[in-house]
ROGUBA-167111 format. One line per 10 residues: number of its first residue (from 1); their letters; for each residue y, x negated, z of N, C-alpha, C. Coordinates in steps of 0.1 Angstrom, whole numbers, plus 5000, padded with zeros to 4 digits. Last residue first. Layout:
BEGIN
NUM) A) Y,X,Z,Y,X,Z,Y,X,Z | ...
//
This chain:
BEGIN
398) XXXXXXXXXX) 5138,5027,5069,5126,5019,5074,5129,5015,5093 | 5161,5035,5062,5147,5047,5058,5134,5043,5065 | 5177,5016,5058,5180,5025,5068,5169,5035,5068 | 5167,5000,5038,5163,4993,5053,5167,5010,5058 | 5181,5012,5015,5164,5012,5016,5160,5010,5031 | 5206,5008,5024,5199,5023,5019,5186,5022,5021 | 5208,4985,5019,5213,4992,5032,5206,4999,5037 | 5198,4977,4994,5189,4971,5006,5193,4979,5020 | 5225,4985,4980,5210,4992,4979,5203,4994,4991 | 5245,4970,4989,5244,4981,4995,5229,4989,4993
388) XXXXXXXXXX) 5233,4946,4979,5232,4946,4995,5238,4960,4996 | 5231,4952,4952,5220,4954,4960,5221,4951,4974 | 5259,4952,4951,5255,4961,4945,5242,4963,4953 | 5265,4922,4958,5269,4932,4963,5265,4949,4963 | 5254,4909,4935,5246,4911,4948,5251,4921,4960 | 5267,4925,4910,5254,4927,4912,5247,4918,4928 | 5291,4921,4900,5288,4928,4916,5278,4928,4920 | 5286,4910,4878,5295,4903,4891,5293,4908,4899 | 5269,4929,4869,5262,4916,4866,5272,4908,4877 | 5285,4954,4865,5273,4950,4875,5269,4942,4874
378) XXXXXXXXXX) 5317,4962,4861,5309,4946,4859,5294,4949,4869 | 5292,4972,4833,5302,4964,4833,5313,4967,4844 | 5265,4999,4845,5275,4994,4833,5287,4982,4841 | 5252,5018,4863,5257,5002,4865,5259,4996,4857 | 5242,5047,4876,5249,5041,4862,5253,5026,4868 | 5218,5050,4892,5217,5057,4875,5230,5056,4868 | 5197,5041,4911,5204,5033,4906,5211,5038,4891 | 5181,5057,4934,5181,5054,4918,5193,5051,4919 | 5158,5058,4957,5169,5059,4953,5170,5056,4942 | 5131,5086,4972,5136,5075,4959,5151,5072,4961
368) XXXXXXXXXX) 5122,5106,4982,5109,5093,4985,5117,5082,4975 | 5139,5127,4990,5135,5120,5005,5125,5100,4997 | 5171,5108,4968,5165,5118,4973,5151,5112,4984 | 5203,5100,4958,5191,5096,4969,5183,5106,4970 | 5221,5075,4935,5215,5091,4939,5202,5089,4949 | 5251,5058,4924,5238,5060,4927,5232,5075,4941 | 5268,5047,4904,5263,5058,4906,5251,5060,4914 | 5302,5031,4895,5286,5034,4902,5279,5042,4906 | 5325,5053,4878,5320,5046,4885,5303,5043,4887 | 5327,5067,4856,5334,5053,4857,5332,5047,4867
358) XXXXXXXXXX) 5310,5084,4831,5312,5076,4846,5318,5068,4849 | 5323,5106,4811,5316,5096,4813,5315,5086,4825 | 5318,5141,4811,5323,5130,4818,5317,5117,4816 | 5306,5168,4800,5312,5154,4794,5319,5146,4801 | 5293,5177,4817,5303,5179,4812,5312,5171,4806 | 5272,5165,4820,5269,5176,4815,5280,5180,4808 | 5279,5130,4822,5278,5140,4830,5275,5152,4821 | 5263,5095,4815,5273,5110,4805,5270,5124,4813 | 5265,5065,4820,5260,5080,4823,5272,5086,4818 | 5254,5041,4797,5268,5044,4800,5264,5058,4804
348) XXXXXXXXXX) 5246,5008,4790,5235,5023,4795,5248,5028,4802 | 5251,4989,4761,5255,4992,4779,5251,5009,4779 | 5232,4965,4742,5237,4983,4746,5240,4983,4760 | 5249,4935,4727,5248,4945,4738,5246,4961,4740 | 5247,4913,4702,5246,4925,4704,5246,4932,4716 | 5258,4884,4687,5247,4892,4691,5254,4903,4692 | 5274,4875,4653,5269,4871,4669,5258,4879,4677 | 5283,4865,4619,5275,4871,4630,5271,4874,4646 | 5313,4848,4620,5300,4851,4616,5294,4859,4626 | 5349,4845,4607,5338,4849,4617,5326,4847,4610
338) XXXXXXXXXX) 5368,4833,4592,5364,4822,4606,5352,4830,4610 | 5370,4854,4574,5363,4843,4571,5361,4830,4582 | 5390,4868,4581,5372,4874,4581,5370,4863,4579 | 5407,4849,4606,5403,4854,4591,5395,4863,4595 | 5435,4847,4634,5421,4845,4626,5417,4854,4614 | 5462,4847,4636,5458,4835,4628,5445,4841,4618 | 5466,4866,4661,5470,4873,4640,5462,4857,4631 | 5451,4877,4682,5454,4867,4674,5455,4862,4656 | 5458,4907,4685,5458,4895,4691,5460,4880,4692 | 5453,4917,4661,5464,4920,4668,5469,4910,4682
328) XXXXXXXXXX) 5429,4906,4650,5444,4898,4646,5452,4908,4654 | 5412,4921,4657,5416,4907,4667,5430,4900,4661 | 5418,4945,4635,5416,4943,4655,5417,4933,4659 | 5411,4929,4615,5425,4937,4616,5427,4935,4632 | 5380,4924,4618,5394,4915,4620,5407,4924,4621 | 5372,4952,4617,5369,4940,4628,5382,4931,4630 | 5376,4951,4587,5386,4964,4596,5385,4960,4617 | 5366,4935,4576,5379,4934,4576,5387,4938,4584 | 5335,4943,4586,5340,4930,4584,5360,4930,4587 | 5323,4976,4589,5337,4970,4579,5339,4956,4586
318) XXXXXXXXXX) 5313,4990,4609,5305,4982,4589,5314,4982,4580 | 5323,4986,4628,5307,4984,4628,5308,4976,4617 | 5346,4999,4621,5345,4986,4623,5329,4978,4623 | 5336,5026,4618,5341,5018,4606,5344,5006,4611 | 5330,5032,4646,5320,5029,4636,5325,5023,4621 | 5355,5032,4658,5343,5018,4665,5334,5018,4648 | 5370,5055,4647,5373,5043,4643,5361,5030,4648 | 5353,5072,4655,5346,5067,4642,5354,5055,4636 | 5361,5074,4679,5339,5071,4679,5342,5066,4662 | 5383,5081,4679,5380,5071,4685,5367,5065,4679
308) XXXXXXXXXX) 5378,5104,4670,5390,5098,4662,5381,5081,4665 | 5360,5120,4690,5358,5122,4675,5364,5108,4663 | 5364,5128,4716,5369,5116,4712,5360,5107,4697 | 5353,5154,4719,5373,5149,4724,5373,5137,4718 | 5329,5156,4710,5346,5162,4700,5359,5162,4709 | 5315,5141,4725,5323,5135,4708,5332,5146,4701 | 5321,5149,4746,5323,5131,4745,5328,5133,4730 | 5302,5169,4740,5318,5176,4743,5325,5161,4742 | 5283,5160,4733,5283,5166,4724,5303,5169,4729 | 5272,5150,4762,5272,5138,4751,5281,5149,4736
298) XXXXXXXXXX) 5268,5168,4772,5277,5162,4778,5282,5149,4765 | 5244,5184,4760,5256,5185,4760,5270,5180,4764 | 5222,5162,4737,5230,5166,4756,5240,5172,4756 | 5214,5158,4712,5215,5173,4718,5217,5176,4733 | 5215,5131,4712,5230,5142,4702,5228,5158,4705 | 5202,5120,4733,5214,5116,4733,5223,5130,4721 | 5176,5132,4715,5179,5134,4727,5194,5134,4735 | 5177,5119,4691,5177,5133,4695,5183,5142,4710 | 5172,5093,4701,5187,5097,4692,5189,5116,4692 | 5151,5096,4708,5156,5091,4720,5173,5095,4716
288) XXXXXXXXXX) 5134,5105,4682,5133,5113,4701,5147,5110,4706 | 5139,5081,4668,5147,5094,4663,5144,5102,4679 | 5149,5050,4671,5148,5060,4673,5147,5074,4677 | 5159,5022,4654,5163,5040,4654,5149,5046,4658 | 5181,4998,4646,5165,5001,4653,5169,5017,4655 | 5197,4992,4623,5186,4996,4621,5175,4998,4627 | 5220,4979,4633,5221,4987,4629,5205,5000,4625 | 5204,4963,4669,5211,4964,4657,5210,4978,4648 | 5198,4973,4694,5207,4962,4702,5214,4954,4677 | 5188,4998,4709,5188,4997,4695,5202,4985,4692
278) XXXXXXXXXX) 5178,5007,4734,5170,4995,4730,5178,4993,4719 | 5178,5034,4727,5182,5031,4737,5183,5012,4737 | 5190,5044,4697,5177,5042,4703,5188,5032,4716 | 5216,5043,4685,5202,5054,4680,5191,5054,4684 | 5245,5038,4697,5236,5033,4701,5222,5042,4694 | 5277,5042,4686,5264,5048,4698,5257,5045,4692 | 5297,5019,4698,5295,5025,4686,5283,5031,4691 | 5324,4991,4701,5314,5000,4712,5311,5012,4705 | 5325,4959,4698,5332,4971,4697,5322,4982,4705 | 5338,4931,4722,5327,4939,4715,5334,4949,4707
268) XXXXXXXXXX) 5349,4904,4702,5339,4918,4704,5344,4919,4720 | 5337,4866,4696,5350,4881,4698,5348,4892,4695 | 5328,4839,4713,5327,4852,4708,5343,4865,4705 | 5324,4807,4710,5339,4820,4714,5331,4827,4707 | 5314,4776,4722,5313,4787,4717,5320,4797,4719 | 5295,4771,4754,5304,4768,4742,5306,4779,4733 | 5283,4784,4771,5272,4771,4770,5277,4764,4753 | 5302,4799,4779,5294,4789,4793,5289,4779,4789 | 5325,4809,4761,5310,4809,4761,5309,4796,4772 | 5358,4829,4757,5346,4817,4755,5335,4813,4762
258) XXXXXXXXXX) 5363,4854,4736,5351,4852,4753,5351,4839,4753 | 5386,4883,4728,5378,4866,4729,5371,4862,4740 | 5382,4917,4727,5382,4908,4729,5378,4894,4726 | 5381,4953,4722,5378,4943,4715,5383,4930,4721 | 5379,4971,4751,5385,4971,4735,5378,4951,4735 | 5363,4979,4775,5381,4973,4778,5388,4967,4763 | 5354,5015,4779,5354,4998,4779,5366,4994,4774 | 5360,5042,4791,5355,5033,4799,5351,5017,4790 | 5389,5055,4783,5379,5057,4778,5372,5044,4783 | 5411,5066,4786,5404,5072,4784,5390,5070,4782
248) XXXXXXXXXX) 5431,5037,4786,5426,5043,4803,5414,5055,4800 | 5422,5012,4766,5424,5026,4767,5418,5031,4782 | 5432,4981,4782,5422,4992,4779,5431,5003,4777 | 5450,4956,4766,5453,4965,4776,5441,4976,4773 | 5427,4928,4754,5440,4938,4751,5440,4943,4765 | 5420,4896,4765,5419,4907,4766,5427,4916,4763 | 5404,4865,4762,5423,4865,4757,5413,4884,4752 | 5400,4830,4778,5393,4845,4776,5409,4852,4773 | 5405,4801,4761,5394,4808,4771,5390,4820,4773 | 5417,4795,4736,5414,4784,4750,5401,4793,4760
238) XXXXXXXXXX) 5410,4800,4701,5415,4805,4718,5409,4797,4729 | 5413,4779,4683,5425,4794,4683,5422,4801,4700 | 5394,4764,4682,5409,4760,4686,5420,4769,4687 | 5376,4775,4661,5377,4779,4676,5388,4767,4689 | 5375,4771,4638,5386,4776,4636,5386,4784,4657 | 5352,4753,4632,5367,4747,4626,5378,4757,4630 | 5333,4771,4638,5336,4757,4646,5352,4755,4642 | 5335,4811,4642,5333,4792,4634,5339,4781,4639 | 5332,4833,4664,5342,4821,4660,5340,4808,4652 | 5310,4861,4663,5313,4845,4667,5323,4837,4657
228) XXXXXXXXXX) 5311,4893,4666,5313,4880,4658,5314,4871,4665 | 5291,4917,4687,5298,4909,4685,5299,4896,4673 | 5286,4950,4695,5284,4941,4687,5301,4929,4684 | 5274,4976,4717,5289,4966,4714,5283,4953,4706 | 5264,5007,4716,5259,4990,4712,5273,4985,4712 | 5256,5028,4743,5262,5021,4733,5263,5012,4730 | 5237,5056,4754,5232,5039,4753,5245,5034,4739 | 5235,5078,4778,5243,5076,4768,5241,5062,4762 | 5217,5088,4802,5222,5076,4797,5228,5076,4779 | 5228,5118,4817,5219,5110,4807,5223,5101,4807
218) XXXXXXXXXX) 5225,5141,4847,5235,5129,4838,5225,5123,4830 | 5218,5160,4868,5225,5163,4856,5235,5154,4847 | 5184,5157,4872,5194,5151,4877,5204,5159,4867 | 5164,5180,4891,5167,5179,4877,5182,5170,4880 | 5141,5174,4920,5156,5185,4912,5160,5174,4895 | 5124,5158,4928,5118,5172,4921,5131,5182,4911 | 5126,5127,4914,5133,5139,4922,5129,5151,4913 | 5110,5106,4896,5110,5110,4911,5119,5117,4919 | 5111,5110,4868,5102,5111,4875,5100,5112,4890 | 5147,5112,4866,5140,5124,4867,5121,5121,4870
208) XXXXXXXXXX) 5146,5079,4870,5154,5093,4878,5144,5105,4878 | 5138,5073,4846,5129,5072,4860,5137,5083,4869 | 5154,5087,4829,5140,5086,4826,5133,5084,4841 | 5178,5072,4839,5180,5086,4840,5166,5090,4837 | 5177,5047,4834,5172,5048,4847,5175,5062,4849 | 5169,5034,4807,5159,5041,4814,5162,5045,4824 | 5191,5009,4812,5194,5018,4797,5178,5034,4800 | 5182,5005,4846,5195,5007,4832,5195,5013,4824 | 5169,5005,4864,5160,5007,4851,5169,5009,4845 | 5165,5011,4896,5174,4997,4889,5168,5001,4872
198) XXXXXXXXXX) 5148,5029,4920,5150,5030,4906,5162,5022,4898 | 5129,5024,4943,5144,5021,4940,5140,5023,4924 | 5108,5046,4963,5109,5039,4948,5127,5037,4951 | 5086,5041,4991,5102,5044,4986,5098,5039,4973 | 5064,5038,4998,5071,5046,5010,5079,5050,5001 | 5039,5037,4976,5045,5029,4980,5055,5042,4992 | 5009,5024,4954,5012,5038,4965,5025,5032,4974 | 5005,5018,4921,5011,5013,4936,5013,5029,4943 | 4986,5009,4893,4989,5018,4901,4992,5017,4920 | 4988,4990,4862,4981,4994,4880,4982,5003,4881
188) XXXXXXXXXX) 4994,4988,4840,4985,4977,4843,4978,4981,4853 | 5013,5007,4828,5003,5004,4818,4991,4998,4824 | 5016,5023,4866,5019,5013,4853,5012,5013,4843 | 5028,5047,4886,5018,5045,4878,5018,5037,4862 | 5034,5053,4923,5037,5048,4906,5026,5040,4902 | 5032,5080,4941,5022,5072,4932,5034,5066,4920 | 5046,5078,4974,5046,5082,4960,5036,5074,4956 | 5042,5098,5007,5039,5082,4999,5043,5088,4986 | 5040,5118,5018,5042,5106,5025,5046,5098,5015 | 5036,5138,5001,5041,5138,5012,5048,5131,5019
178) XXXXXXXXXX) 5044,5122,4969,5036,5129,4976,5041,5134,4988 | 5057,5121,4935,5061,5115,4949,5052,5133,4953 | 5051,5098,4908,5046,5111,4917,5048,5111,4928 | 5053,5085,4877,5059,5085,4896,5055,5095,4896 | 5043,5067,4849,5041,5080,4862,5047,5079,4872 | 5048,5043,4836,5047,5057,4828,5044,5067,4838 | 5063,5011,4836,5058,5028,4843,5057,5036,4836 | 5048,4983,4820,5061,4995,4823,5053,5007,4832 | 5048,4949,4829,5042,4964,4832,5053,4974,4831 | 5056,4926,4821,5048,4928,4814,5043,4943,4820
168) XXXXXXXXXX) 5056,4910,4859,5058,4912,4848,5055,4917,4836 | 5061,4921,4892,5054,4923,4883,5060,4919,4866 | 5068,4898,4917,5074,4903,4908,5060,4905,4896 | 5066,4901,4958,5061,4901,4942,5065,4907,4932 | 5083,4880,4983,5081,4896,4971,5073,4890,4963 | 5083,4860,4999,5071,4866,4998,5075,4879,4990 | 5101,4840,4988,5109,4848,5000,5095,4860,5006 | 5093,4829,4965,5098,4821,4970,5096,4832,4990 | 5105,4856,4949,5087,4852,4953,5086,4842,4961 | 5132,4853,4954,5125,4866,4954,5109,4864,4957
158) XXXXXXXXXX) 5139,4827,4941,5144,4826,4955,5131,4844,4960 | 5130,4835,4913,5122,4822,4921,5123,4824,4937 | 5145,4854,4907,5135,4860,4906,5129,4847,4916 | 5173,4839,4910,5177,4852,4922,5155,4854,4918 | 5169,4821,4889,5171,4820,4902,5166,4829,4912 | 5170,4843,4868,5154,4832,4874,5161,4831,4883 | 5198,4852,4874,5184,4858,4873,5172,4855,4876 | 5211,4832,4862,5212,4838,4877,5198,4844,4882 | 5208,4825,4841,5200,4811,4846,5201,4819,4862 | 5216,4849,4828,5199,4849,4828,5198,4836,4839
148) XXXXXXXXXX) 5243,4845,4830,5235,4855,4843,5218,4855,4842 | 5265,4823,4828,5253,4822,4821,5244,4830,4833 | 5301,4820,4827,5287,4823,4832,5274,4828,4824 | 5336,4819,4838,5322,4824,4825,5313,4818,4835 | 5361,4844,4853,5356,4829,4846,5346,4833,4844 | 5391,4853,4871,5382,4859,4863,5370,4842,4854 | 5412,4846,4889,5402,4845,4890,5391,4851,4881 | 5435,4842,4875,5433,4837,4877,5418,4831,4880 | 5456,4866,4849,5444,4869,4858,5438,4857,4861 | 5481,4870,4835,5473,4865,4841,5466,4865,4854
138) XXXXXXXXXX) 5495,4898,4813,5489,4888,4828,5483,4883,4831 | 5522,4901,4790,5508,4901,4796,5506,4901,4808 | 5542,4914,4757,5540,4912,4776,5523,4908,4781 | 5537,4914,4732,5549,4919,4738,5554,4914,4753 | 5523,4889,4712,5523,4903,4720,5536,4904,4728 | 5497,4868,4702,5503,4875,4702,5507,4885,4709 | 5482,4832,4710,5480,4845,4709,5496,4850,4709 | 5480,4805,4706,5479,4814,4694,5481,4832,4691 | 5480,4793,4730,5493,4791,4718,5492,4798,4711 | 5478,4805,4761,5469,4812,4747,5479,4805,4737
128) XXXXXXXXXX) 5499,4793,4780,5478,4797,4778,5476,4793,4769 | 5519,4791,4764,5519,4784,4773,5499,4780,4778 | 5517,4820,4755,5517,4812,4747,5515,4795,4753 | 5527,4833,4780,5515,4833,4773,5507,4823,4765 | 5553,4826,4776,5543,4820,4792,5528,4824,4780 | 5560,4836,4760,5564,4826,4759,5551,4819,4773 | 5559,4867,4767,5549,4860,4756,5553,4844,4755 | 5552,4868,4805,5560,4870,4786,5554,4865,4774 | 5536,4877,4831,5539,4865,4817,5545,4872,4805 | 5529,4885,4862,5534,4893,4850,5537,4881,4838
118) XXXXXXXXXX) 5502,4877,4876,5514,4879,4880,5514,4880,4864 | 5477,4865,4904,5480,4874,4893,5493,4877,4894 | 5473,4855,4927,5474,4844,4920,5480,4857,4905 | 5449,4876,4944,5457,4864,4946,5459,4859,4933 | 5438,4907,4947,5441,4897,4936,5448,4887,4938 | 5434,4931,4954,5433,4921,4968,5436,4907,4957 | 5435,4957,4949,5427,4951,4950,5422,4934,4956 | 5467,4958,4948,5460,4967,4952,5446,4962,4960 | 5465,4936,4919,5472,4940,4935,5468,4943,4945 | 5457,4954,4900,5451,4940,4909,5457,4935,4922
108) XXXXXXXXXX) 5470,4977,4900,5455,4976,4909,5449,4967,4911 | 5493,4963,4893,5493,4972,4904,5479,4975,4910 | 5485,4958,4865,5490,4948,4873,5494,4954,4890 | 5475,4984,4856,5468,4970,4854,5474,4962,4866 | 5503,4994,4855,5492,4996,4864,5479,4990,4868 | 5517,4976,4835,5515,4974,4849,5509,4982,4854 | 5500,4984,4816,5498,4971,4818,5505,4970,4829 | 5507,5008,4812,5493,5010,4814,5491,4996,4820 | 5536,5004,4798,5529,5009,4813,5516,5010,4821 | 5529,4990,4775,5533,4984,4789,5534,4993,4802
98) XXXXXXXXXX) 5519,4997,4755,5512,4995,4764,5515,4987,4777 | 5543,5001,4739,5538,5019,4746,5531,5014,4756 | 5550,4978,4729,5553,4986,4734,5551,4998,4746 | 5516,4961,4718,5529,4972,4715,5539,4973,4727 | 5499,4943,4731,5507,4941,4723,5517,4950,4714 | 5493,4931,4765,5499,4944,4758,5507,4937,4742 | 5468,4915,4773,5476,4913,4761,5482,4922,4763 | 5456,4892,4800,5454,4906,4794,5471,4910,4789 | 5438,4858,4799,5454,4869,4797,5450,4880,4796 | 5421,4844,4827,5419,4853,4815,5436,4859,4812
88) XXXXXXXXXX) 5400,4816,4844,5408,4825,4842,5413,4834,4827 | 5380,4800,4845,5392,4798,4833,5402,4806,4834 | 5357,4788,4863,5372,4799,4870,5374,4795,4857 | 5327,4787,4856,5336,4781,4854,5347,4796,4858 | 5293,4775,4865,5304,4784,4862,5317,4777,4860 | 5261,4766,4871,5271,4763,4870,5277,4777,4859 | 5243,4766,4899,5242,4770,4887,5256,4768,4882 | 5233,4754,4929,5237,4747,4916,5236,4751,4905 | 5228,4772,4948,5216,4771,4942,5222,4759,4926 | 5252,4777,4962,5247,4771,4968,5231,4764,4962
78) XXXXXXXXXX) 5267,4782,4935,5273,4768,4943,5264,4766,4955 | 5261,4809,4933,5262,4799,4922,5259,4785,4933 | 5267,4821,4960,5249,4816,4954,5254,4805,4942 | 5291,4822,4957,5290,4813,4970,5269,4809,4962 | 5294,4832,4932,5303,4822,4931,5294,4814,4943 | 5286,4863,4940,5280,4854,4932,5283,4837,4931 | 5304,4869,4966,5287,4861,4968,5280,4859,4955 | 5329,4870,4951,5325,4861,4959,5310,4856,4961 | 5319,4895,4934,5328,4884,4932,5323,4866,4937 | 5311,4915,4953,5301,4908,4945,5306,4892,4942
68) XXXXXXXXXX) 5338,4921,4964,5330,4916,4975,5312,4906,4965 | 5346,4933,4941,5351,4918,4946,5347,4918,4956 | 5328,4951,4933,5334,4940,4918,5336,4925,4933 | 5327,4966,4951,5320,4959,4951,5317,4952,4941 | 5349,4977,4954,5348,4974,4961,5332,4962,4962 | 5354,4987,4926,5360,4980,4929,5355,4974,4941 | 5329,5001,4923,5333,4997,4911,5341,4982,4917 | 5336,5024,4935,5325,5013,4942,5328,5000,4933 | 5366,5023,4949,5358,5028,4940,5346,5020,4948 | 5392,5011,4962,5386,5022,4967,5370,5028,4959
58) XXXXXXXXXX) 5415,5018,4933,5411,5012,4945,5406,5018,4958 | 5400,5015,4902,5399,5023,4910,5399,5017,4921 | 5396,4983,4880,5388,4996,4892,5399,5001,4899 | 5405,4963,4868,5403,4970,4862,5400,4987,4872 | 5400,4936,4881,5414,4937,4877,5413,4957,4877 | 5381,4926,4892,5381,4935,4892,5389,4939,4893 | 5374,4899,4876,5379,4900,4888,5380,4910,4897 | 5341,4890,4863,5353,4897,4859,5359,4901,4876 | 5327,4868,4845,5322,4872,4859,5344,4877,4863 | 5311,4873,4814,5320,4868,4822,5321,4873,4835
48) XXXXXXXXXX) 5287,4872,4793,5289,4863,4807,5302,4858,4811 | 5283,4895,4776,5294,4884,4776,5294,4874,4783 | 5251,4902,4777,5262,4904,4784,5273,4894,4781 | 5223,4905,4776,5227,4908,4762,5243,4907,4765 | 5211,4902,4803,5204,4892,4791,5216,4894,4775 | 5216,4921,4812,5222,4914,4818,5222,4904,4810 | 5207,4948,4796,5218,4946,4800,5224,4930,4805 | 5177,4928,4787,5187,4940,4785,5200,4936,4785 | 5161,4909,4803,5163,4911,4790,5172,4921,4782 | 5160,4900,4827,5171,4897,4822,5174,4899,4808
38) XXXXXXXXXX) 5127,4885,4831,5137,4893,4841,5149,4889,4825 | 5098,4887,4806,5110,4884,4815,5117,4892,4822 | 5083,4906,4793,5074,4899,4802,5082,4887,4807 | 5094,4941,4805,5093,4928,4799,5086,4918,4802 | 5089,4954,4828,5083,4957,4817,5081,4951,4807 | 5087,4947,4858,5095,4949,4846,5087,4950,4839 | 5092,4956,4897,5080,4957,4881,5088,4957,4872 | 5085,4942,4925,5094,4946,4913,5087,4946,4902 | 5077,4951,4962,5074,4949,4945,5080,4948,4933 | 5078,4939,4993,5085,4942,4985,5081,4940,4965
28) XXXXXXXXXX) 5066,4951,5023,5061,4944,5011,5066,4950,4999 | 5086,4934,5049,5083,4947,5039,5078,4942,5029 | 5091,4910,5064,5077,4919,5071,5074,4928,5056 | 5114,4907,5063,5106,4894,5053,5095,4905,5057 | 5144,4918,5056,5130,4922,5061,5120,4916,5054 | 5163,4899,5043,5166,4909,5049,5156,4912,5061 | 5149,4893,5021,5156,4882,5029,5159,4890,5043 | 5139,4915,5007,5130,4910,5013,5139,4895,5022 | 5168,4927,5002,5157,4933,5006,5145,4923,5016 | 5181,4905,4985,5179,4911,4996,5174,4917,5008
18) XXXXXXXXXX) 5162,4909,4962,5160,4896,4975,5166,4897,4985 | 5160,4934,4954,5147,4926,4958,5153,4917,4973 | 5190,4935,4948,5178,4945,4955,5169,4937,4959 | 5186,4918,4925,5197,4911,4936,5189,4918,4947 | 5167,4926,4908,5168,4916,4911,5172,4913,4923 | 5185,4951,4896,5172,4953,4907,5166,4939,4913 | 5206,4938,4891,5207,4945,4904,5191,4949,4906 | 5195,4923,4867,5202,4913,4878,5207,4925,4894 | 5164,4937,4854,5178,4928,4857,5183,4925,4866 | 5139,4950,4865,5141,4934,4863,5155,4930,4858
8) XXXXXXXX) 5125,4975,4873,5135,4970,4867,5141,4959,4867 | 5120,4990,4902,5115,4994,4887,5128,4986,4881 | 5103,4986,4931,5117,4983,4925,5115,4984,4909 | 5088,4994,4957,5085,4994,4942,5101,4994,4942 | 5079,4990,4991,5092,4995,4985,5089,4991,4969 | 5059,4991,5009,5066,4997,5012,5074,5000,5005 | 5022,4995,4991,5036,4985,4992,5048,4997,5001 | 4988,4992,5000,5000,5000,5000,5012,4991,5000
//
C-alpha cells in the first residue's frame, strides 16, 4: 500500500514529491510518469526564464508564490550547483496607449515586493537593449535564465535519494477512489494508496475527473506557442531578455526575445490552439481531444470574444513575415531572414464553462484527491513553492 501516488513528472509534481517525502521521510511517496523522463511537457518545452512576478495579482497564488518560489529556486540552484543567470529583463511599451498598462506593470512590481525595478526611457533602454525600440519601459532586475530539465533530474535524484519512488514509462488509465483507499491503475501496476495528488498539466482536468465523484467544471484548453531562433550573425541585436507590455485580456505576455542558458536567442512565443493536447507542431491532430476542446462551452464563448485576436496568433503561425512585423516592433533591425525555426510549447491553459480563462493557480480538493488543475507560466519559478503548499495539503490529511 502507498500513502501518496503523485501523477506527473514535471517540475510541480516533482517539487511535491520531495517535499513531501523531505518533509515526512516515514510516507511512502510514489510518482508516476508516463514518459520514460521527468520534464517532457510543460517544463521540458519552456523558455527557461525564471520570471520575477512582475505580472500577478497582488495577493494571488500566482503571485505569492512566483516570489516565495523565486527565491527557493535560486537557494536549490546554488545549493545543488545548477547554473543560472540574473540578466534581468526590459518590458517595452511601444505605442502610446500602452503606457498605462505599463505602469500598472510597474505598480504590481512594486506591490509585490520588487527591489531594483524602475521606469527607463528609451534612451536608458537603449543603454540595455541598443537595438530596441519604444516609447517608455522597465527594468526588471530580477528576472534571469535557466535550464528547468537539469532542475528536474535534480529535484528526481534528491526525490529517490530521500526514499520516494519514481515510476517511469507508466501512464494511468484508472482511479477509483474507495472508502478508504483509492485504486490507481497503470499500463504497468496497480497502487492502492490514501491520497492521489493529481500534477498531470496538459491531462490534469482528465485525472481530475477520475478522482472526484463531482464533475469538475474547467477543461484544459492546450495552446502551442511556437518559436524562431535568431541566426548567429544577427544575435548581437538582443543582449538578454526584451518583453512588450501584455494584453491585460488575455493570459500570455505577447511575442518576445529570450536569451538561452545554454546560448542562443529565441523569439516567440505566439500562442495559437493547440489540435491535440501534445500537438507541440502544425500537424499533430488529434481529432477526440480537438473535439473535445471545440465542443466546451467555455472554450466556444473564448472564441467569440476573442475571434480578432485567435486569428491574428494563427496568421502569424503561417505567415514568416507577419511573425517578424511583430518583433520588429521591438526590434525594427531584425529580418525574416535572421530567423529560423525553433521549438514549440503547449501551455495547459484551464477554461471555466464560462469562458473564463484562469489566471490564476488552481488547485481542487476532494475527500481521496488533490489536483493540481491549472499551472501555466510561471510554474516552473514557483514550482517549489507550488509543492510546499501541495505537501501542506497532503501532510495536513496525514
Amino acid at each position: 500500500m502507498t500513502d501518496v501516488v503523485i501523477i506527473g513528472g514535471g517540475i510541480v509534481g516533482l517539487a511535491t514529491a520531495l517535499h513531501l517525502q523531505q518533509q515526512r521521510p516515514a510516507l511512502r511517496v510514489v510518482l508516476i510518469e508516463k514518459e520514460p523522463a521527468v520534464a517532457r511537457h510543460q517544463t521540458g518545452h519552456n523558455s527557461g526564464v525564471i520570471h520575477s512576478g512582475l505580472y500577478y495579482k497582488p495577493g494571488s497564488l500566482k503571485a505569492t508564490n512566483c516570489i516565495r518560489g523565486y527565491q527557493m529556486l535560486l537557494d536549490f540552484c546554488n545549493e545543488e550547483g545548477i547554473s543560472y543567470e540574473r540578466c534581468g529583463k526590459i518590458v517595452v511599451a511601444t505605442k502610446p496607449d500602452q503606457l498605462p498598462q505599463l505602469e500598472t506593470l510597474f505598480e504590481r512590481g512594486q506591490l509585490n515586493g520588487l527591489l531594483g525595478i524602475r521606469r527607463i526611457s528609451l534612451a536608458e533602454m537603449r543603454e540595455i537593449e541598443p537595438h530596441v525600440n519604444g516609447v517608455a519601459g522597465l527594468f526588471v532586475p530580477q528576472t534571469g535564465i535557466i535550464d528547468y530539465k537539469q532542475v528536474c533530474e535534480k529535484i528526481a535524484v534528491k526525490f529517490q535519494a530521500s526514499g520516494g519512488e519514481l515510476r517511469l514509462g507508466e501512464r494511468v488509465e484508472q482511479v477509483t477512489a474507495g472508502n478508504s483507499l483509492s485504486i490507481v491503475v497503470t499500463n504497468k501496476d496497480r497502487y492502492e494508496t490514501k491520497l492521489v495528488v493529481n500534477c498531470a498539466g496538459l491531462y490534469s482536468d482528465k485525472i481530475a475527473q477520475l478522482t472526484q465523484r463531482d464533475a469538475i467544471d474547467v477543461r484544459i484548453v492546450p495552446f502551442r506557442g511556437e518559436y524562431y531562433k535568431i541566426k548567429p550573425h544577427k544575435q548581437h541585436l538582443v543582449r538578454n531578455l526584451i518583453y512588450p507590455v501584455p494584453d491585460p485580456n488575455f493570459p500570455f505576455l505577447g511575442v518576445h526575445f529570450t536569451r538561452m542558458i545554454h546560448g542562443g536567442i529565441e523569439a516567440g512565443p505566439n500562442a495559437v490552439l493547440a489540435f491535440a493536447r501534445e500537438g507541440y507542431t502544425k500537424s499533430d491532430i488529434n481529432l477526440k481531444e480537438m473535439y473535445e476542446t471545440l465542443s466546451w462551452p467555455g472554450f466556444q464563448k473564448v472564441a467569440a470574444k476573442y475571434w480578432q485576436t485567435g486569428l491574428g496568433e494563427m496568421y502569424r503561425s503561417f505567415s514568416k513575415a507577419a511573425f517578424t512585423k511583430a518583433l520588429q516592433e521591438l526590434i525594427p533591425d531584425i529580418q525574416e531572414a535572421d530567423l529560423e525555426d525553433g521549438g514549440a510549447g503547449v501551455r495547459a491553459q484551464a477554461c471555466d464553462r464560462t469562458g473564463g480563462l484562469l489566471d490564476d493557480f488552481a488547485i481542487l480538493e476532494s475527500d481521496k484527491a488533490i489536483n493540481v488543475v491549472n499551472a501555466p507560466s510561471p510554474a516552473a519559478t514557483s514550482s517549489l513553492s507550488i509543492g510546499q503548499t501541495v505537501s501542506e495539503k497532503v501532510l495536513a490529511r496525514f
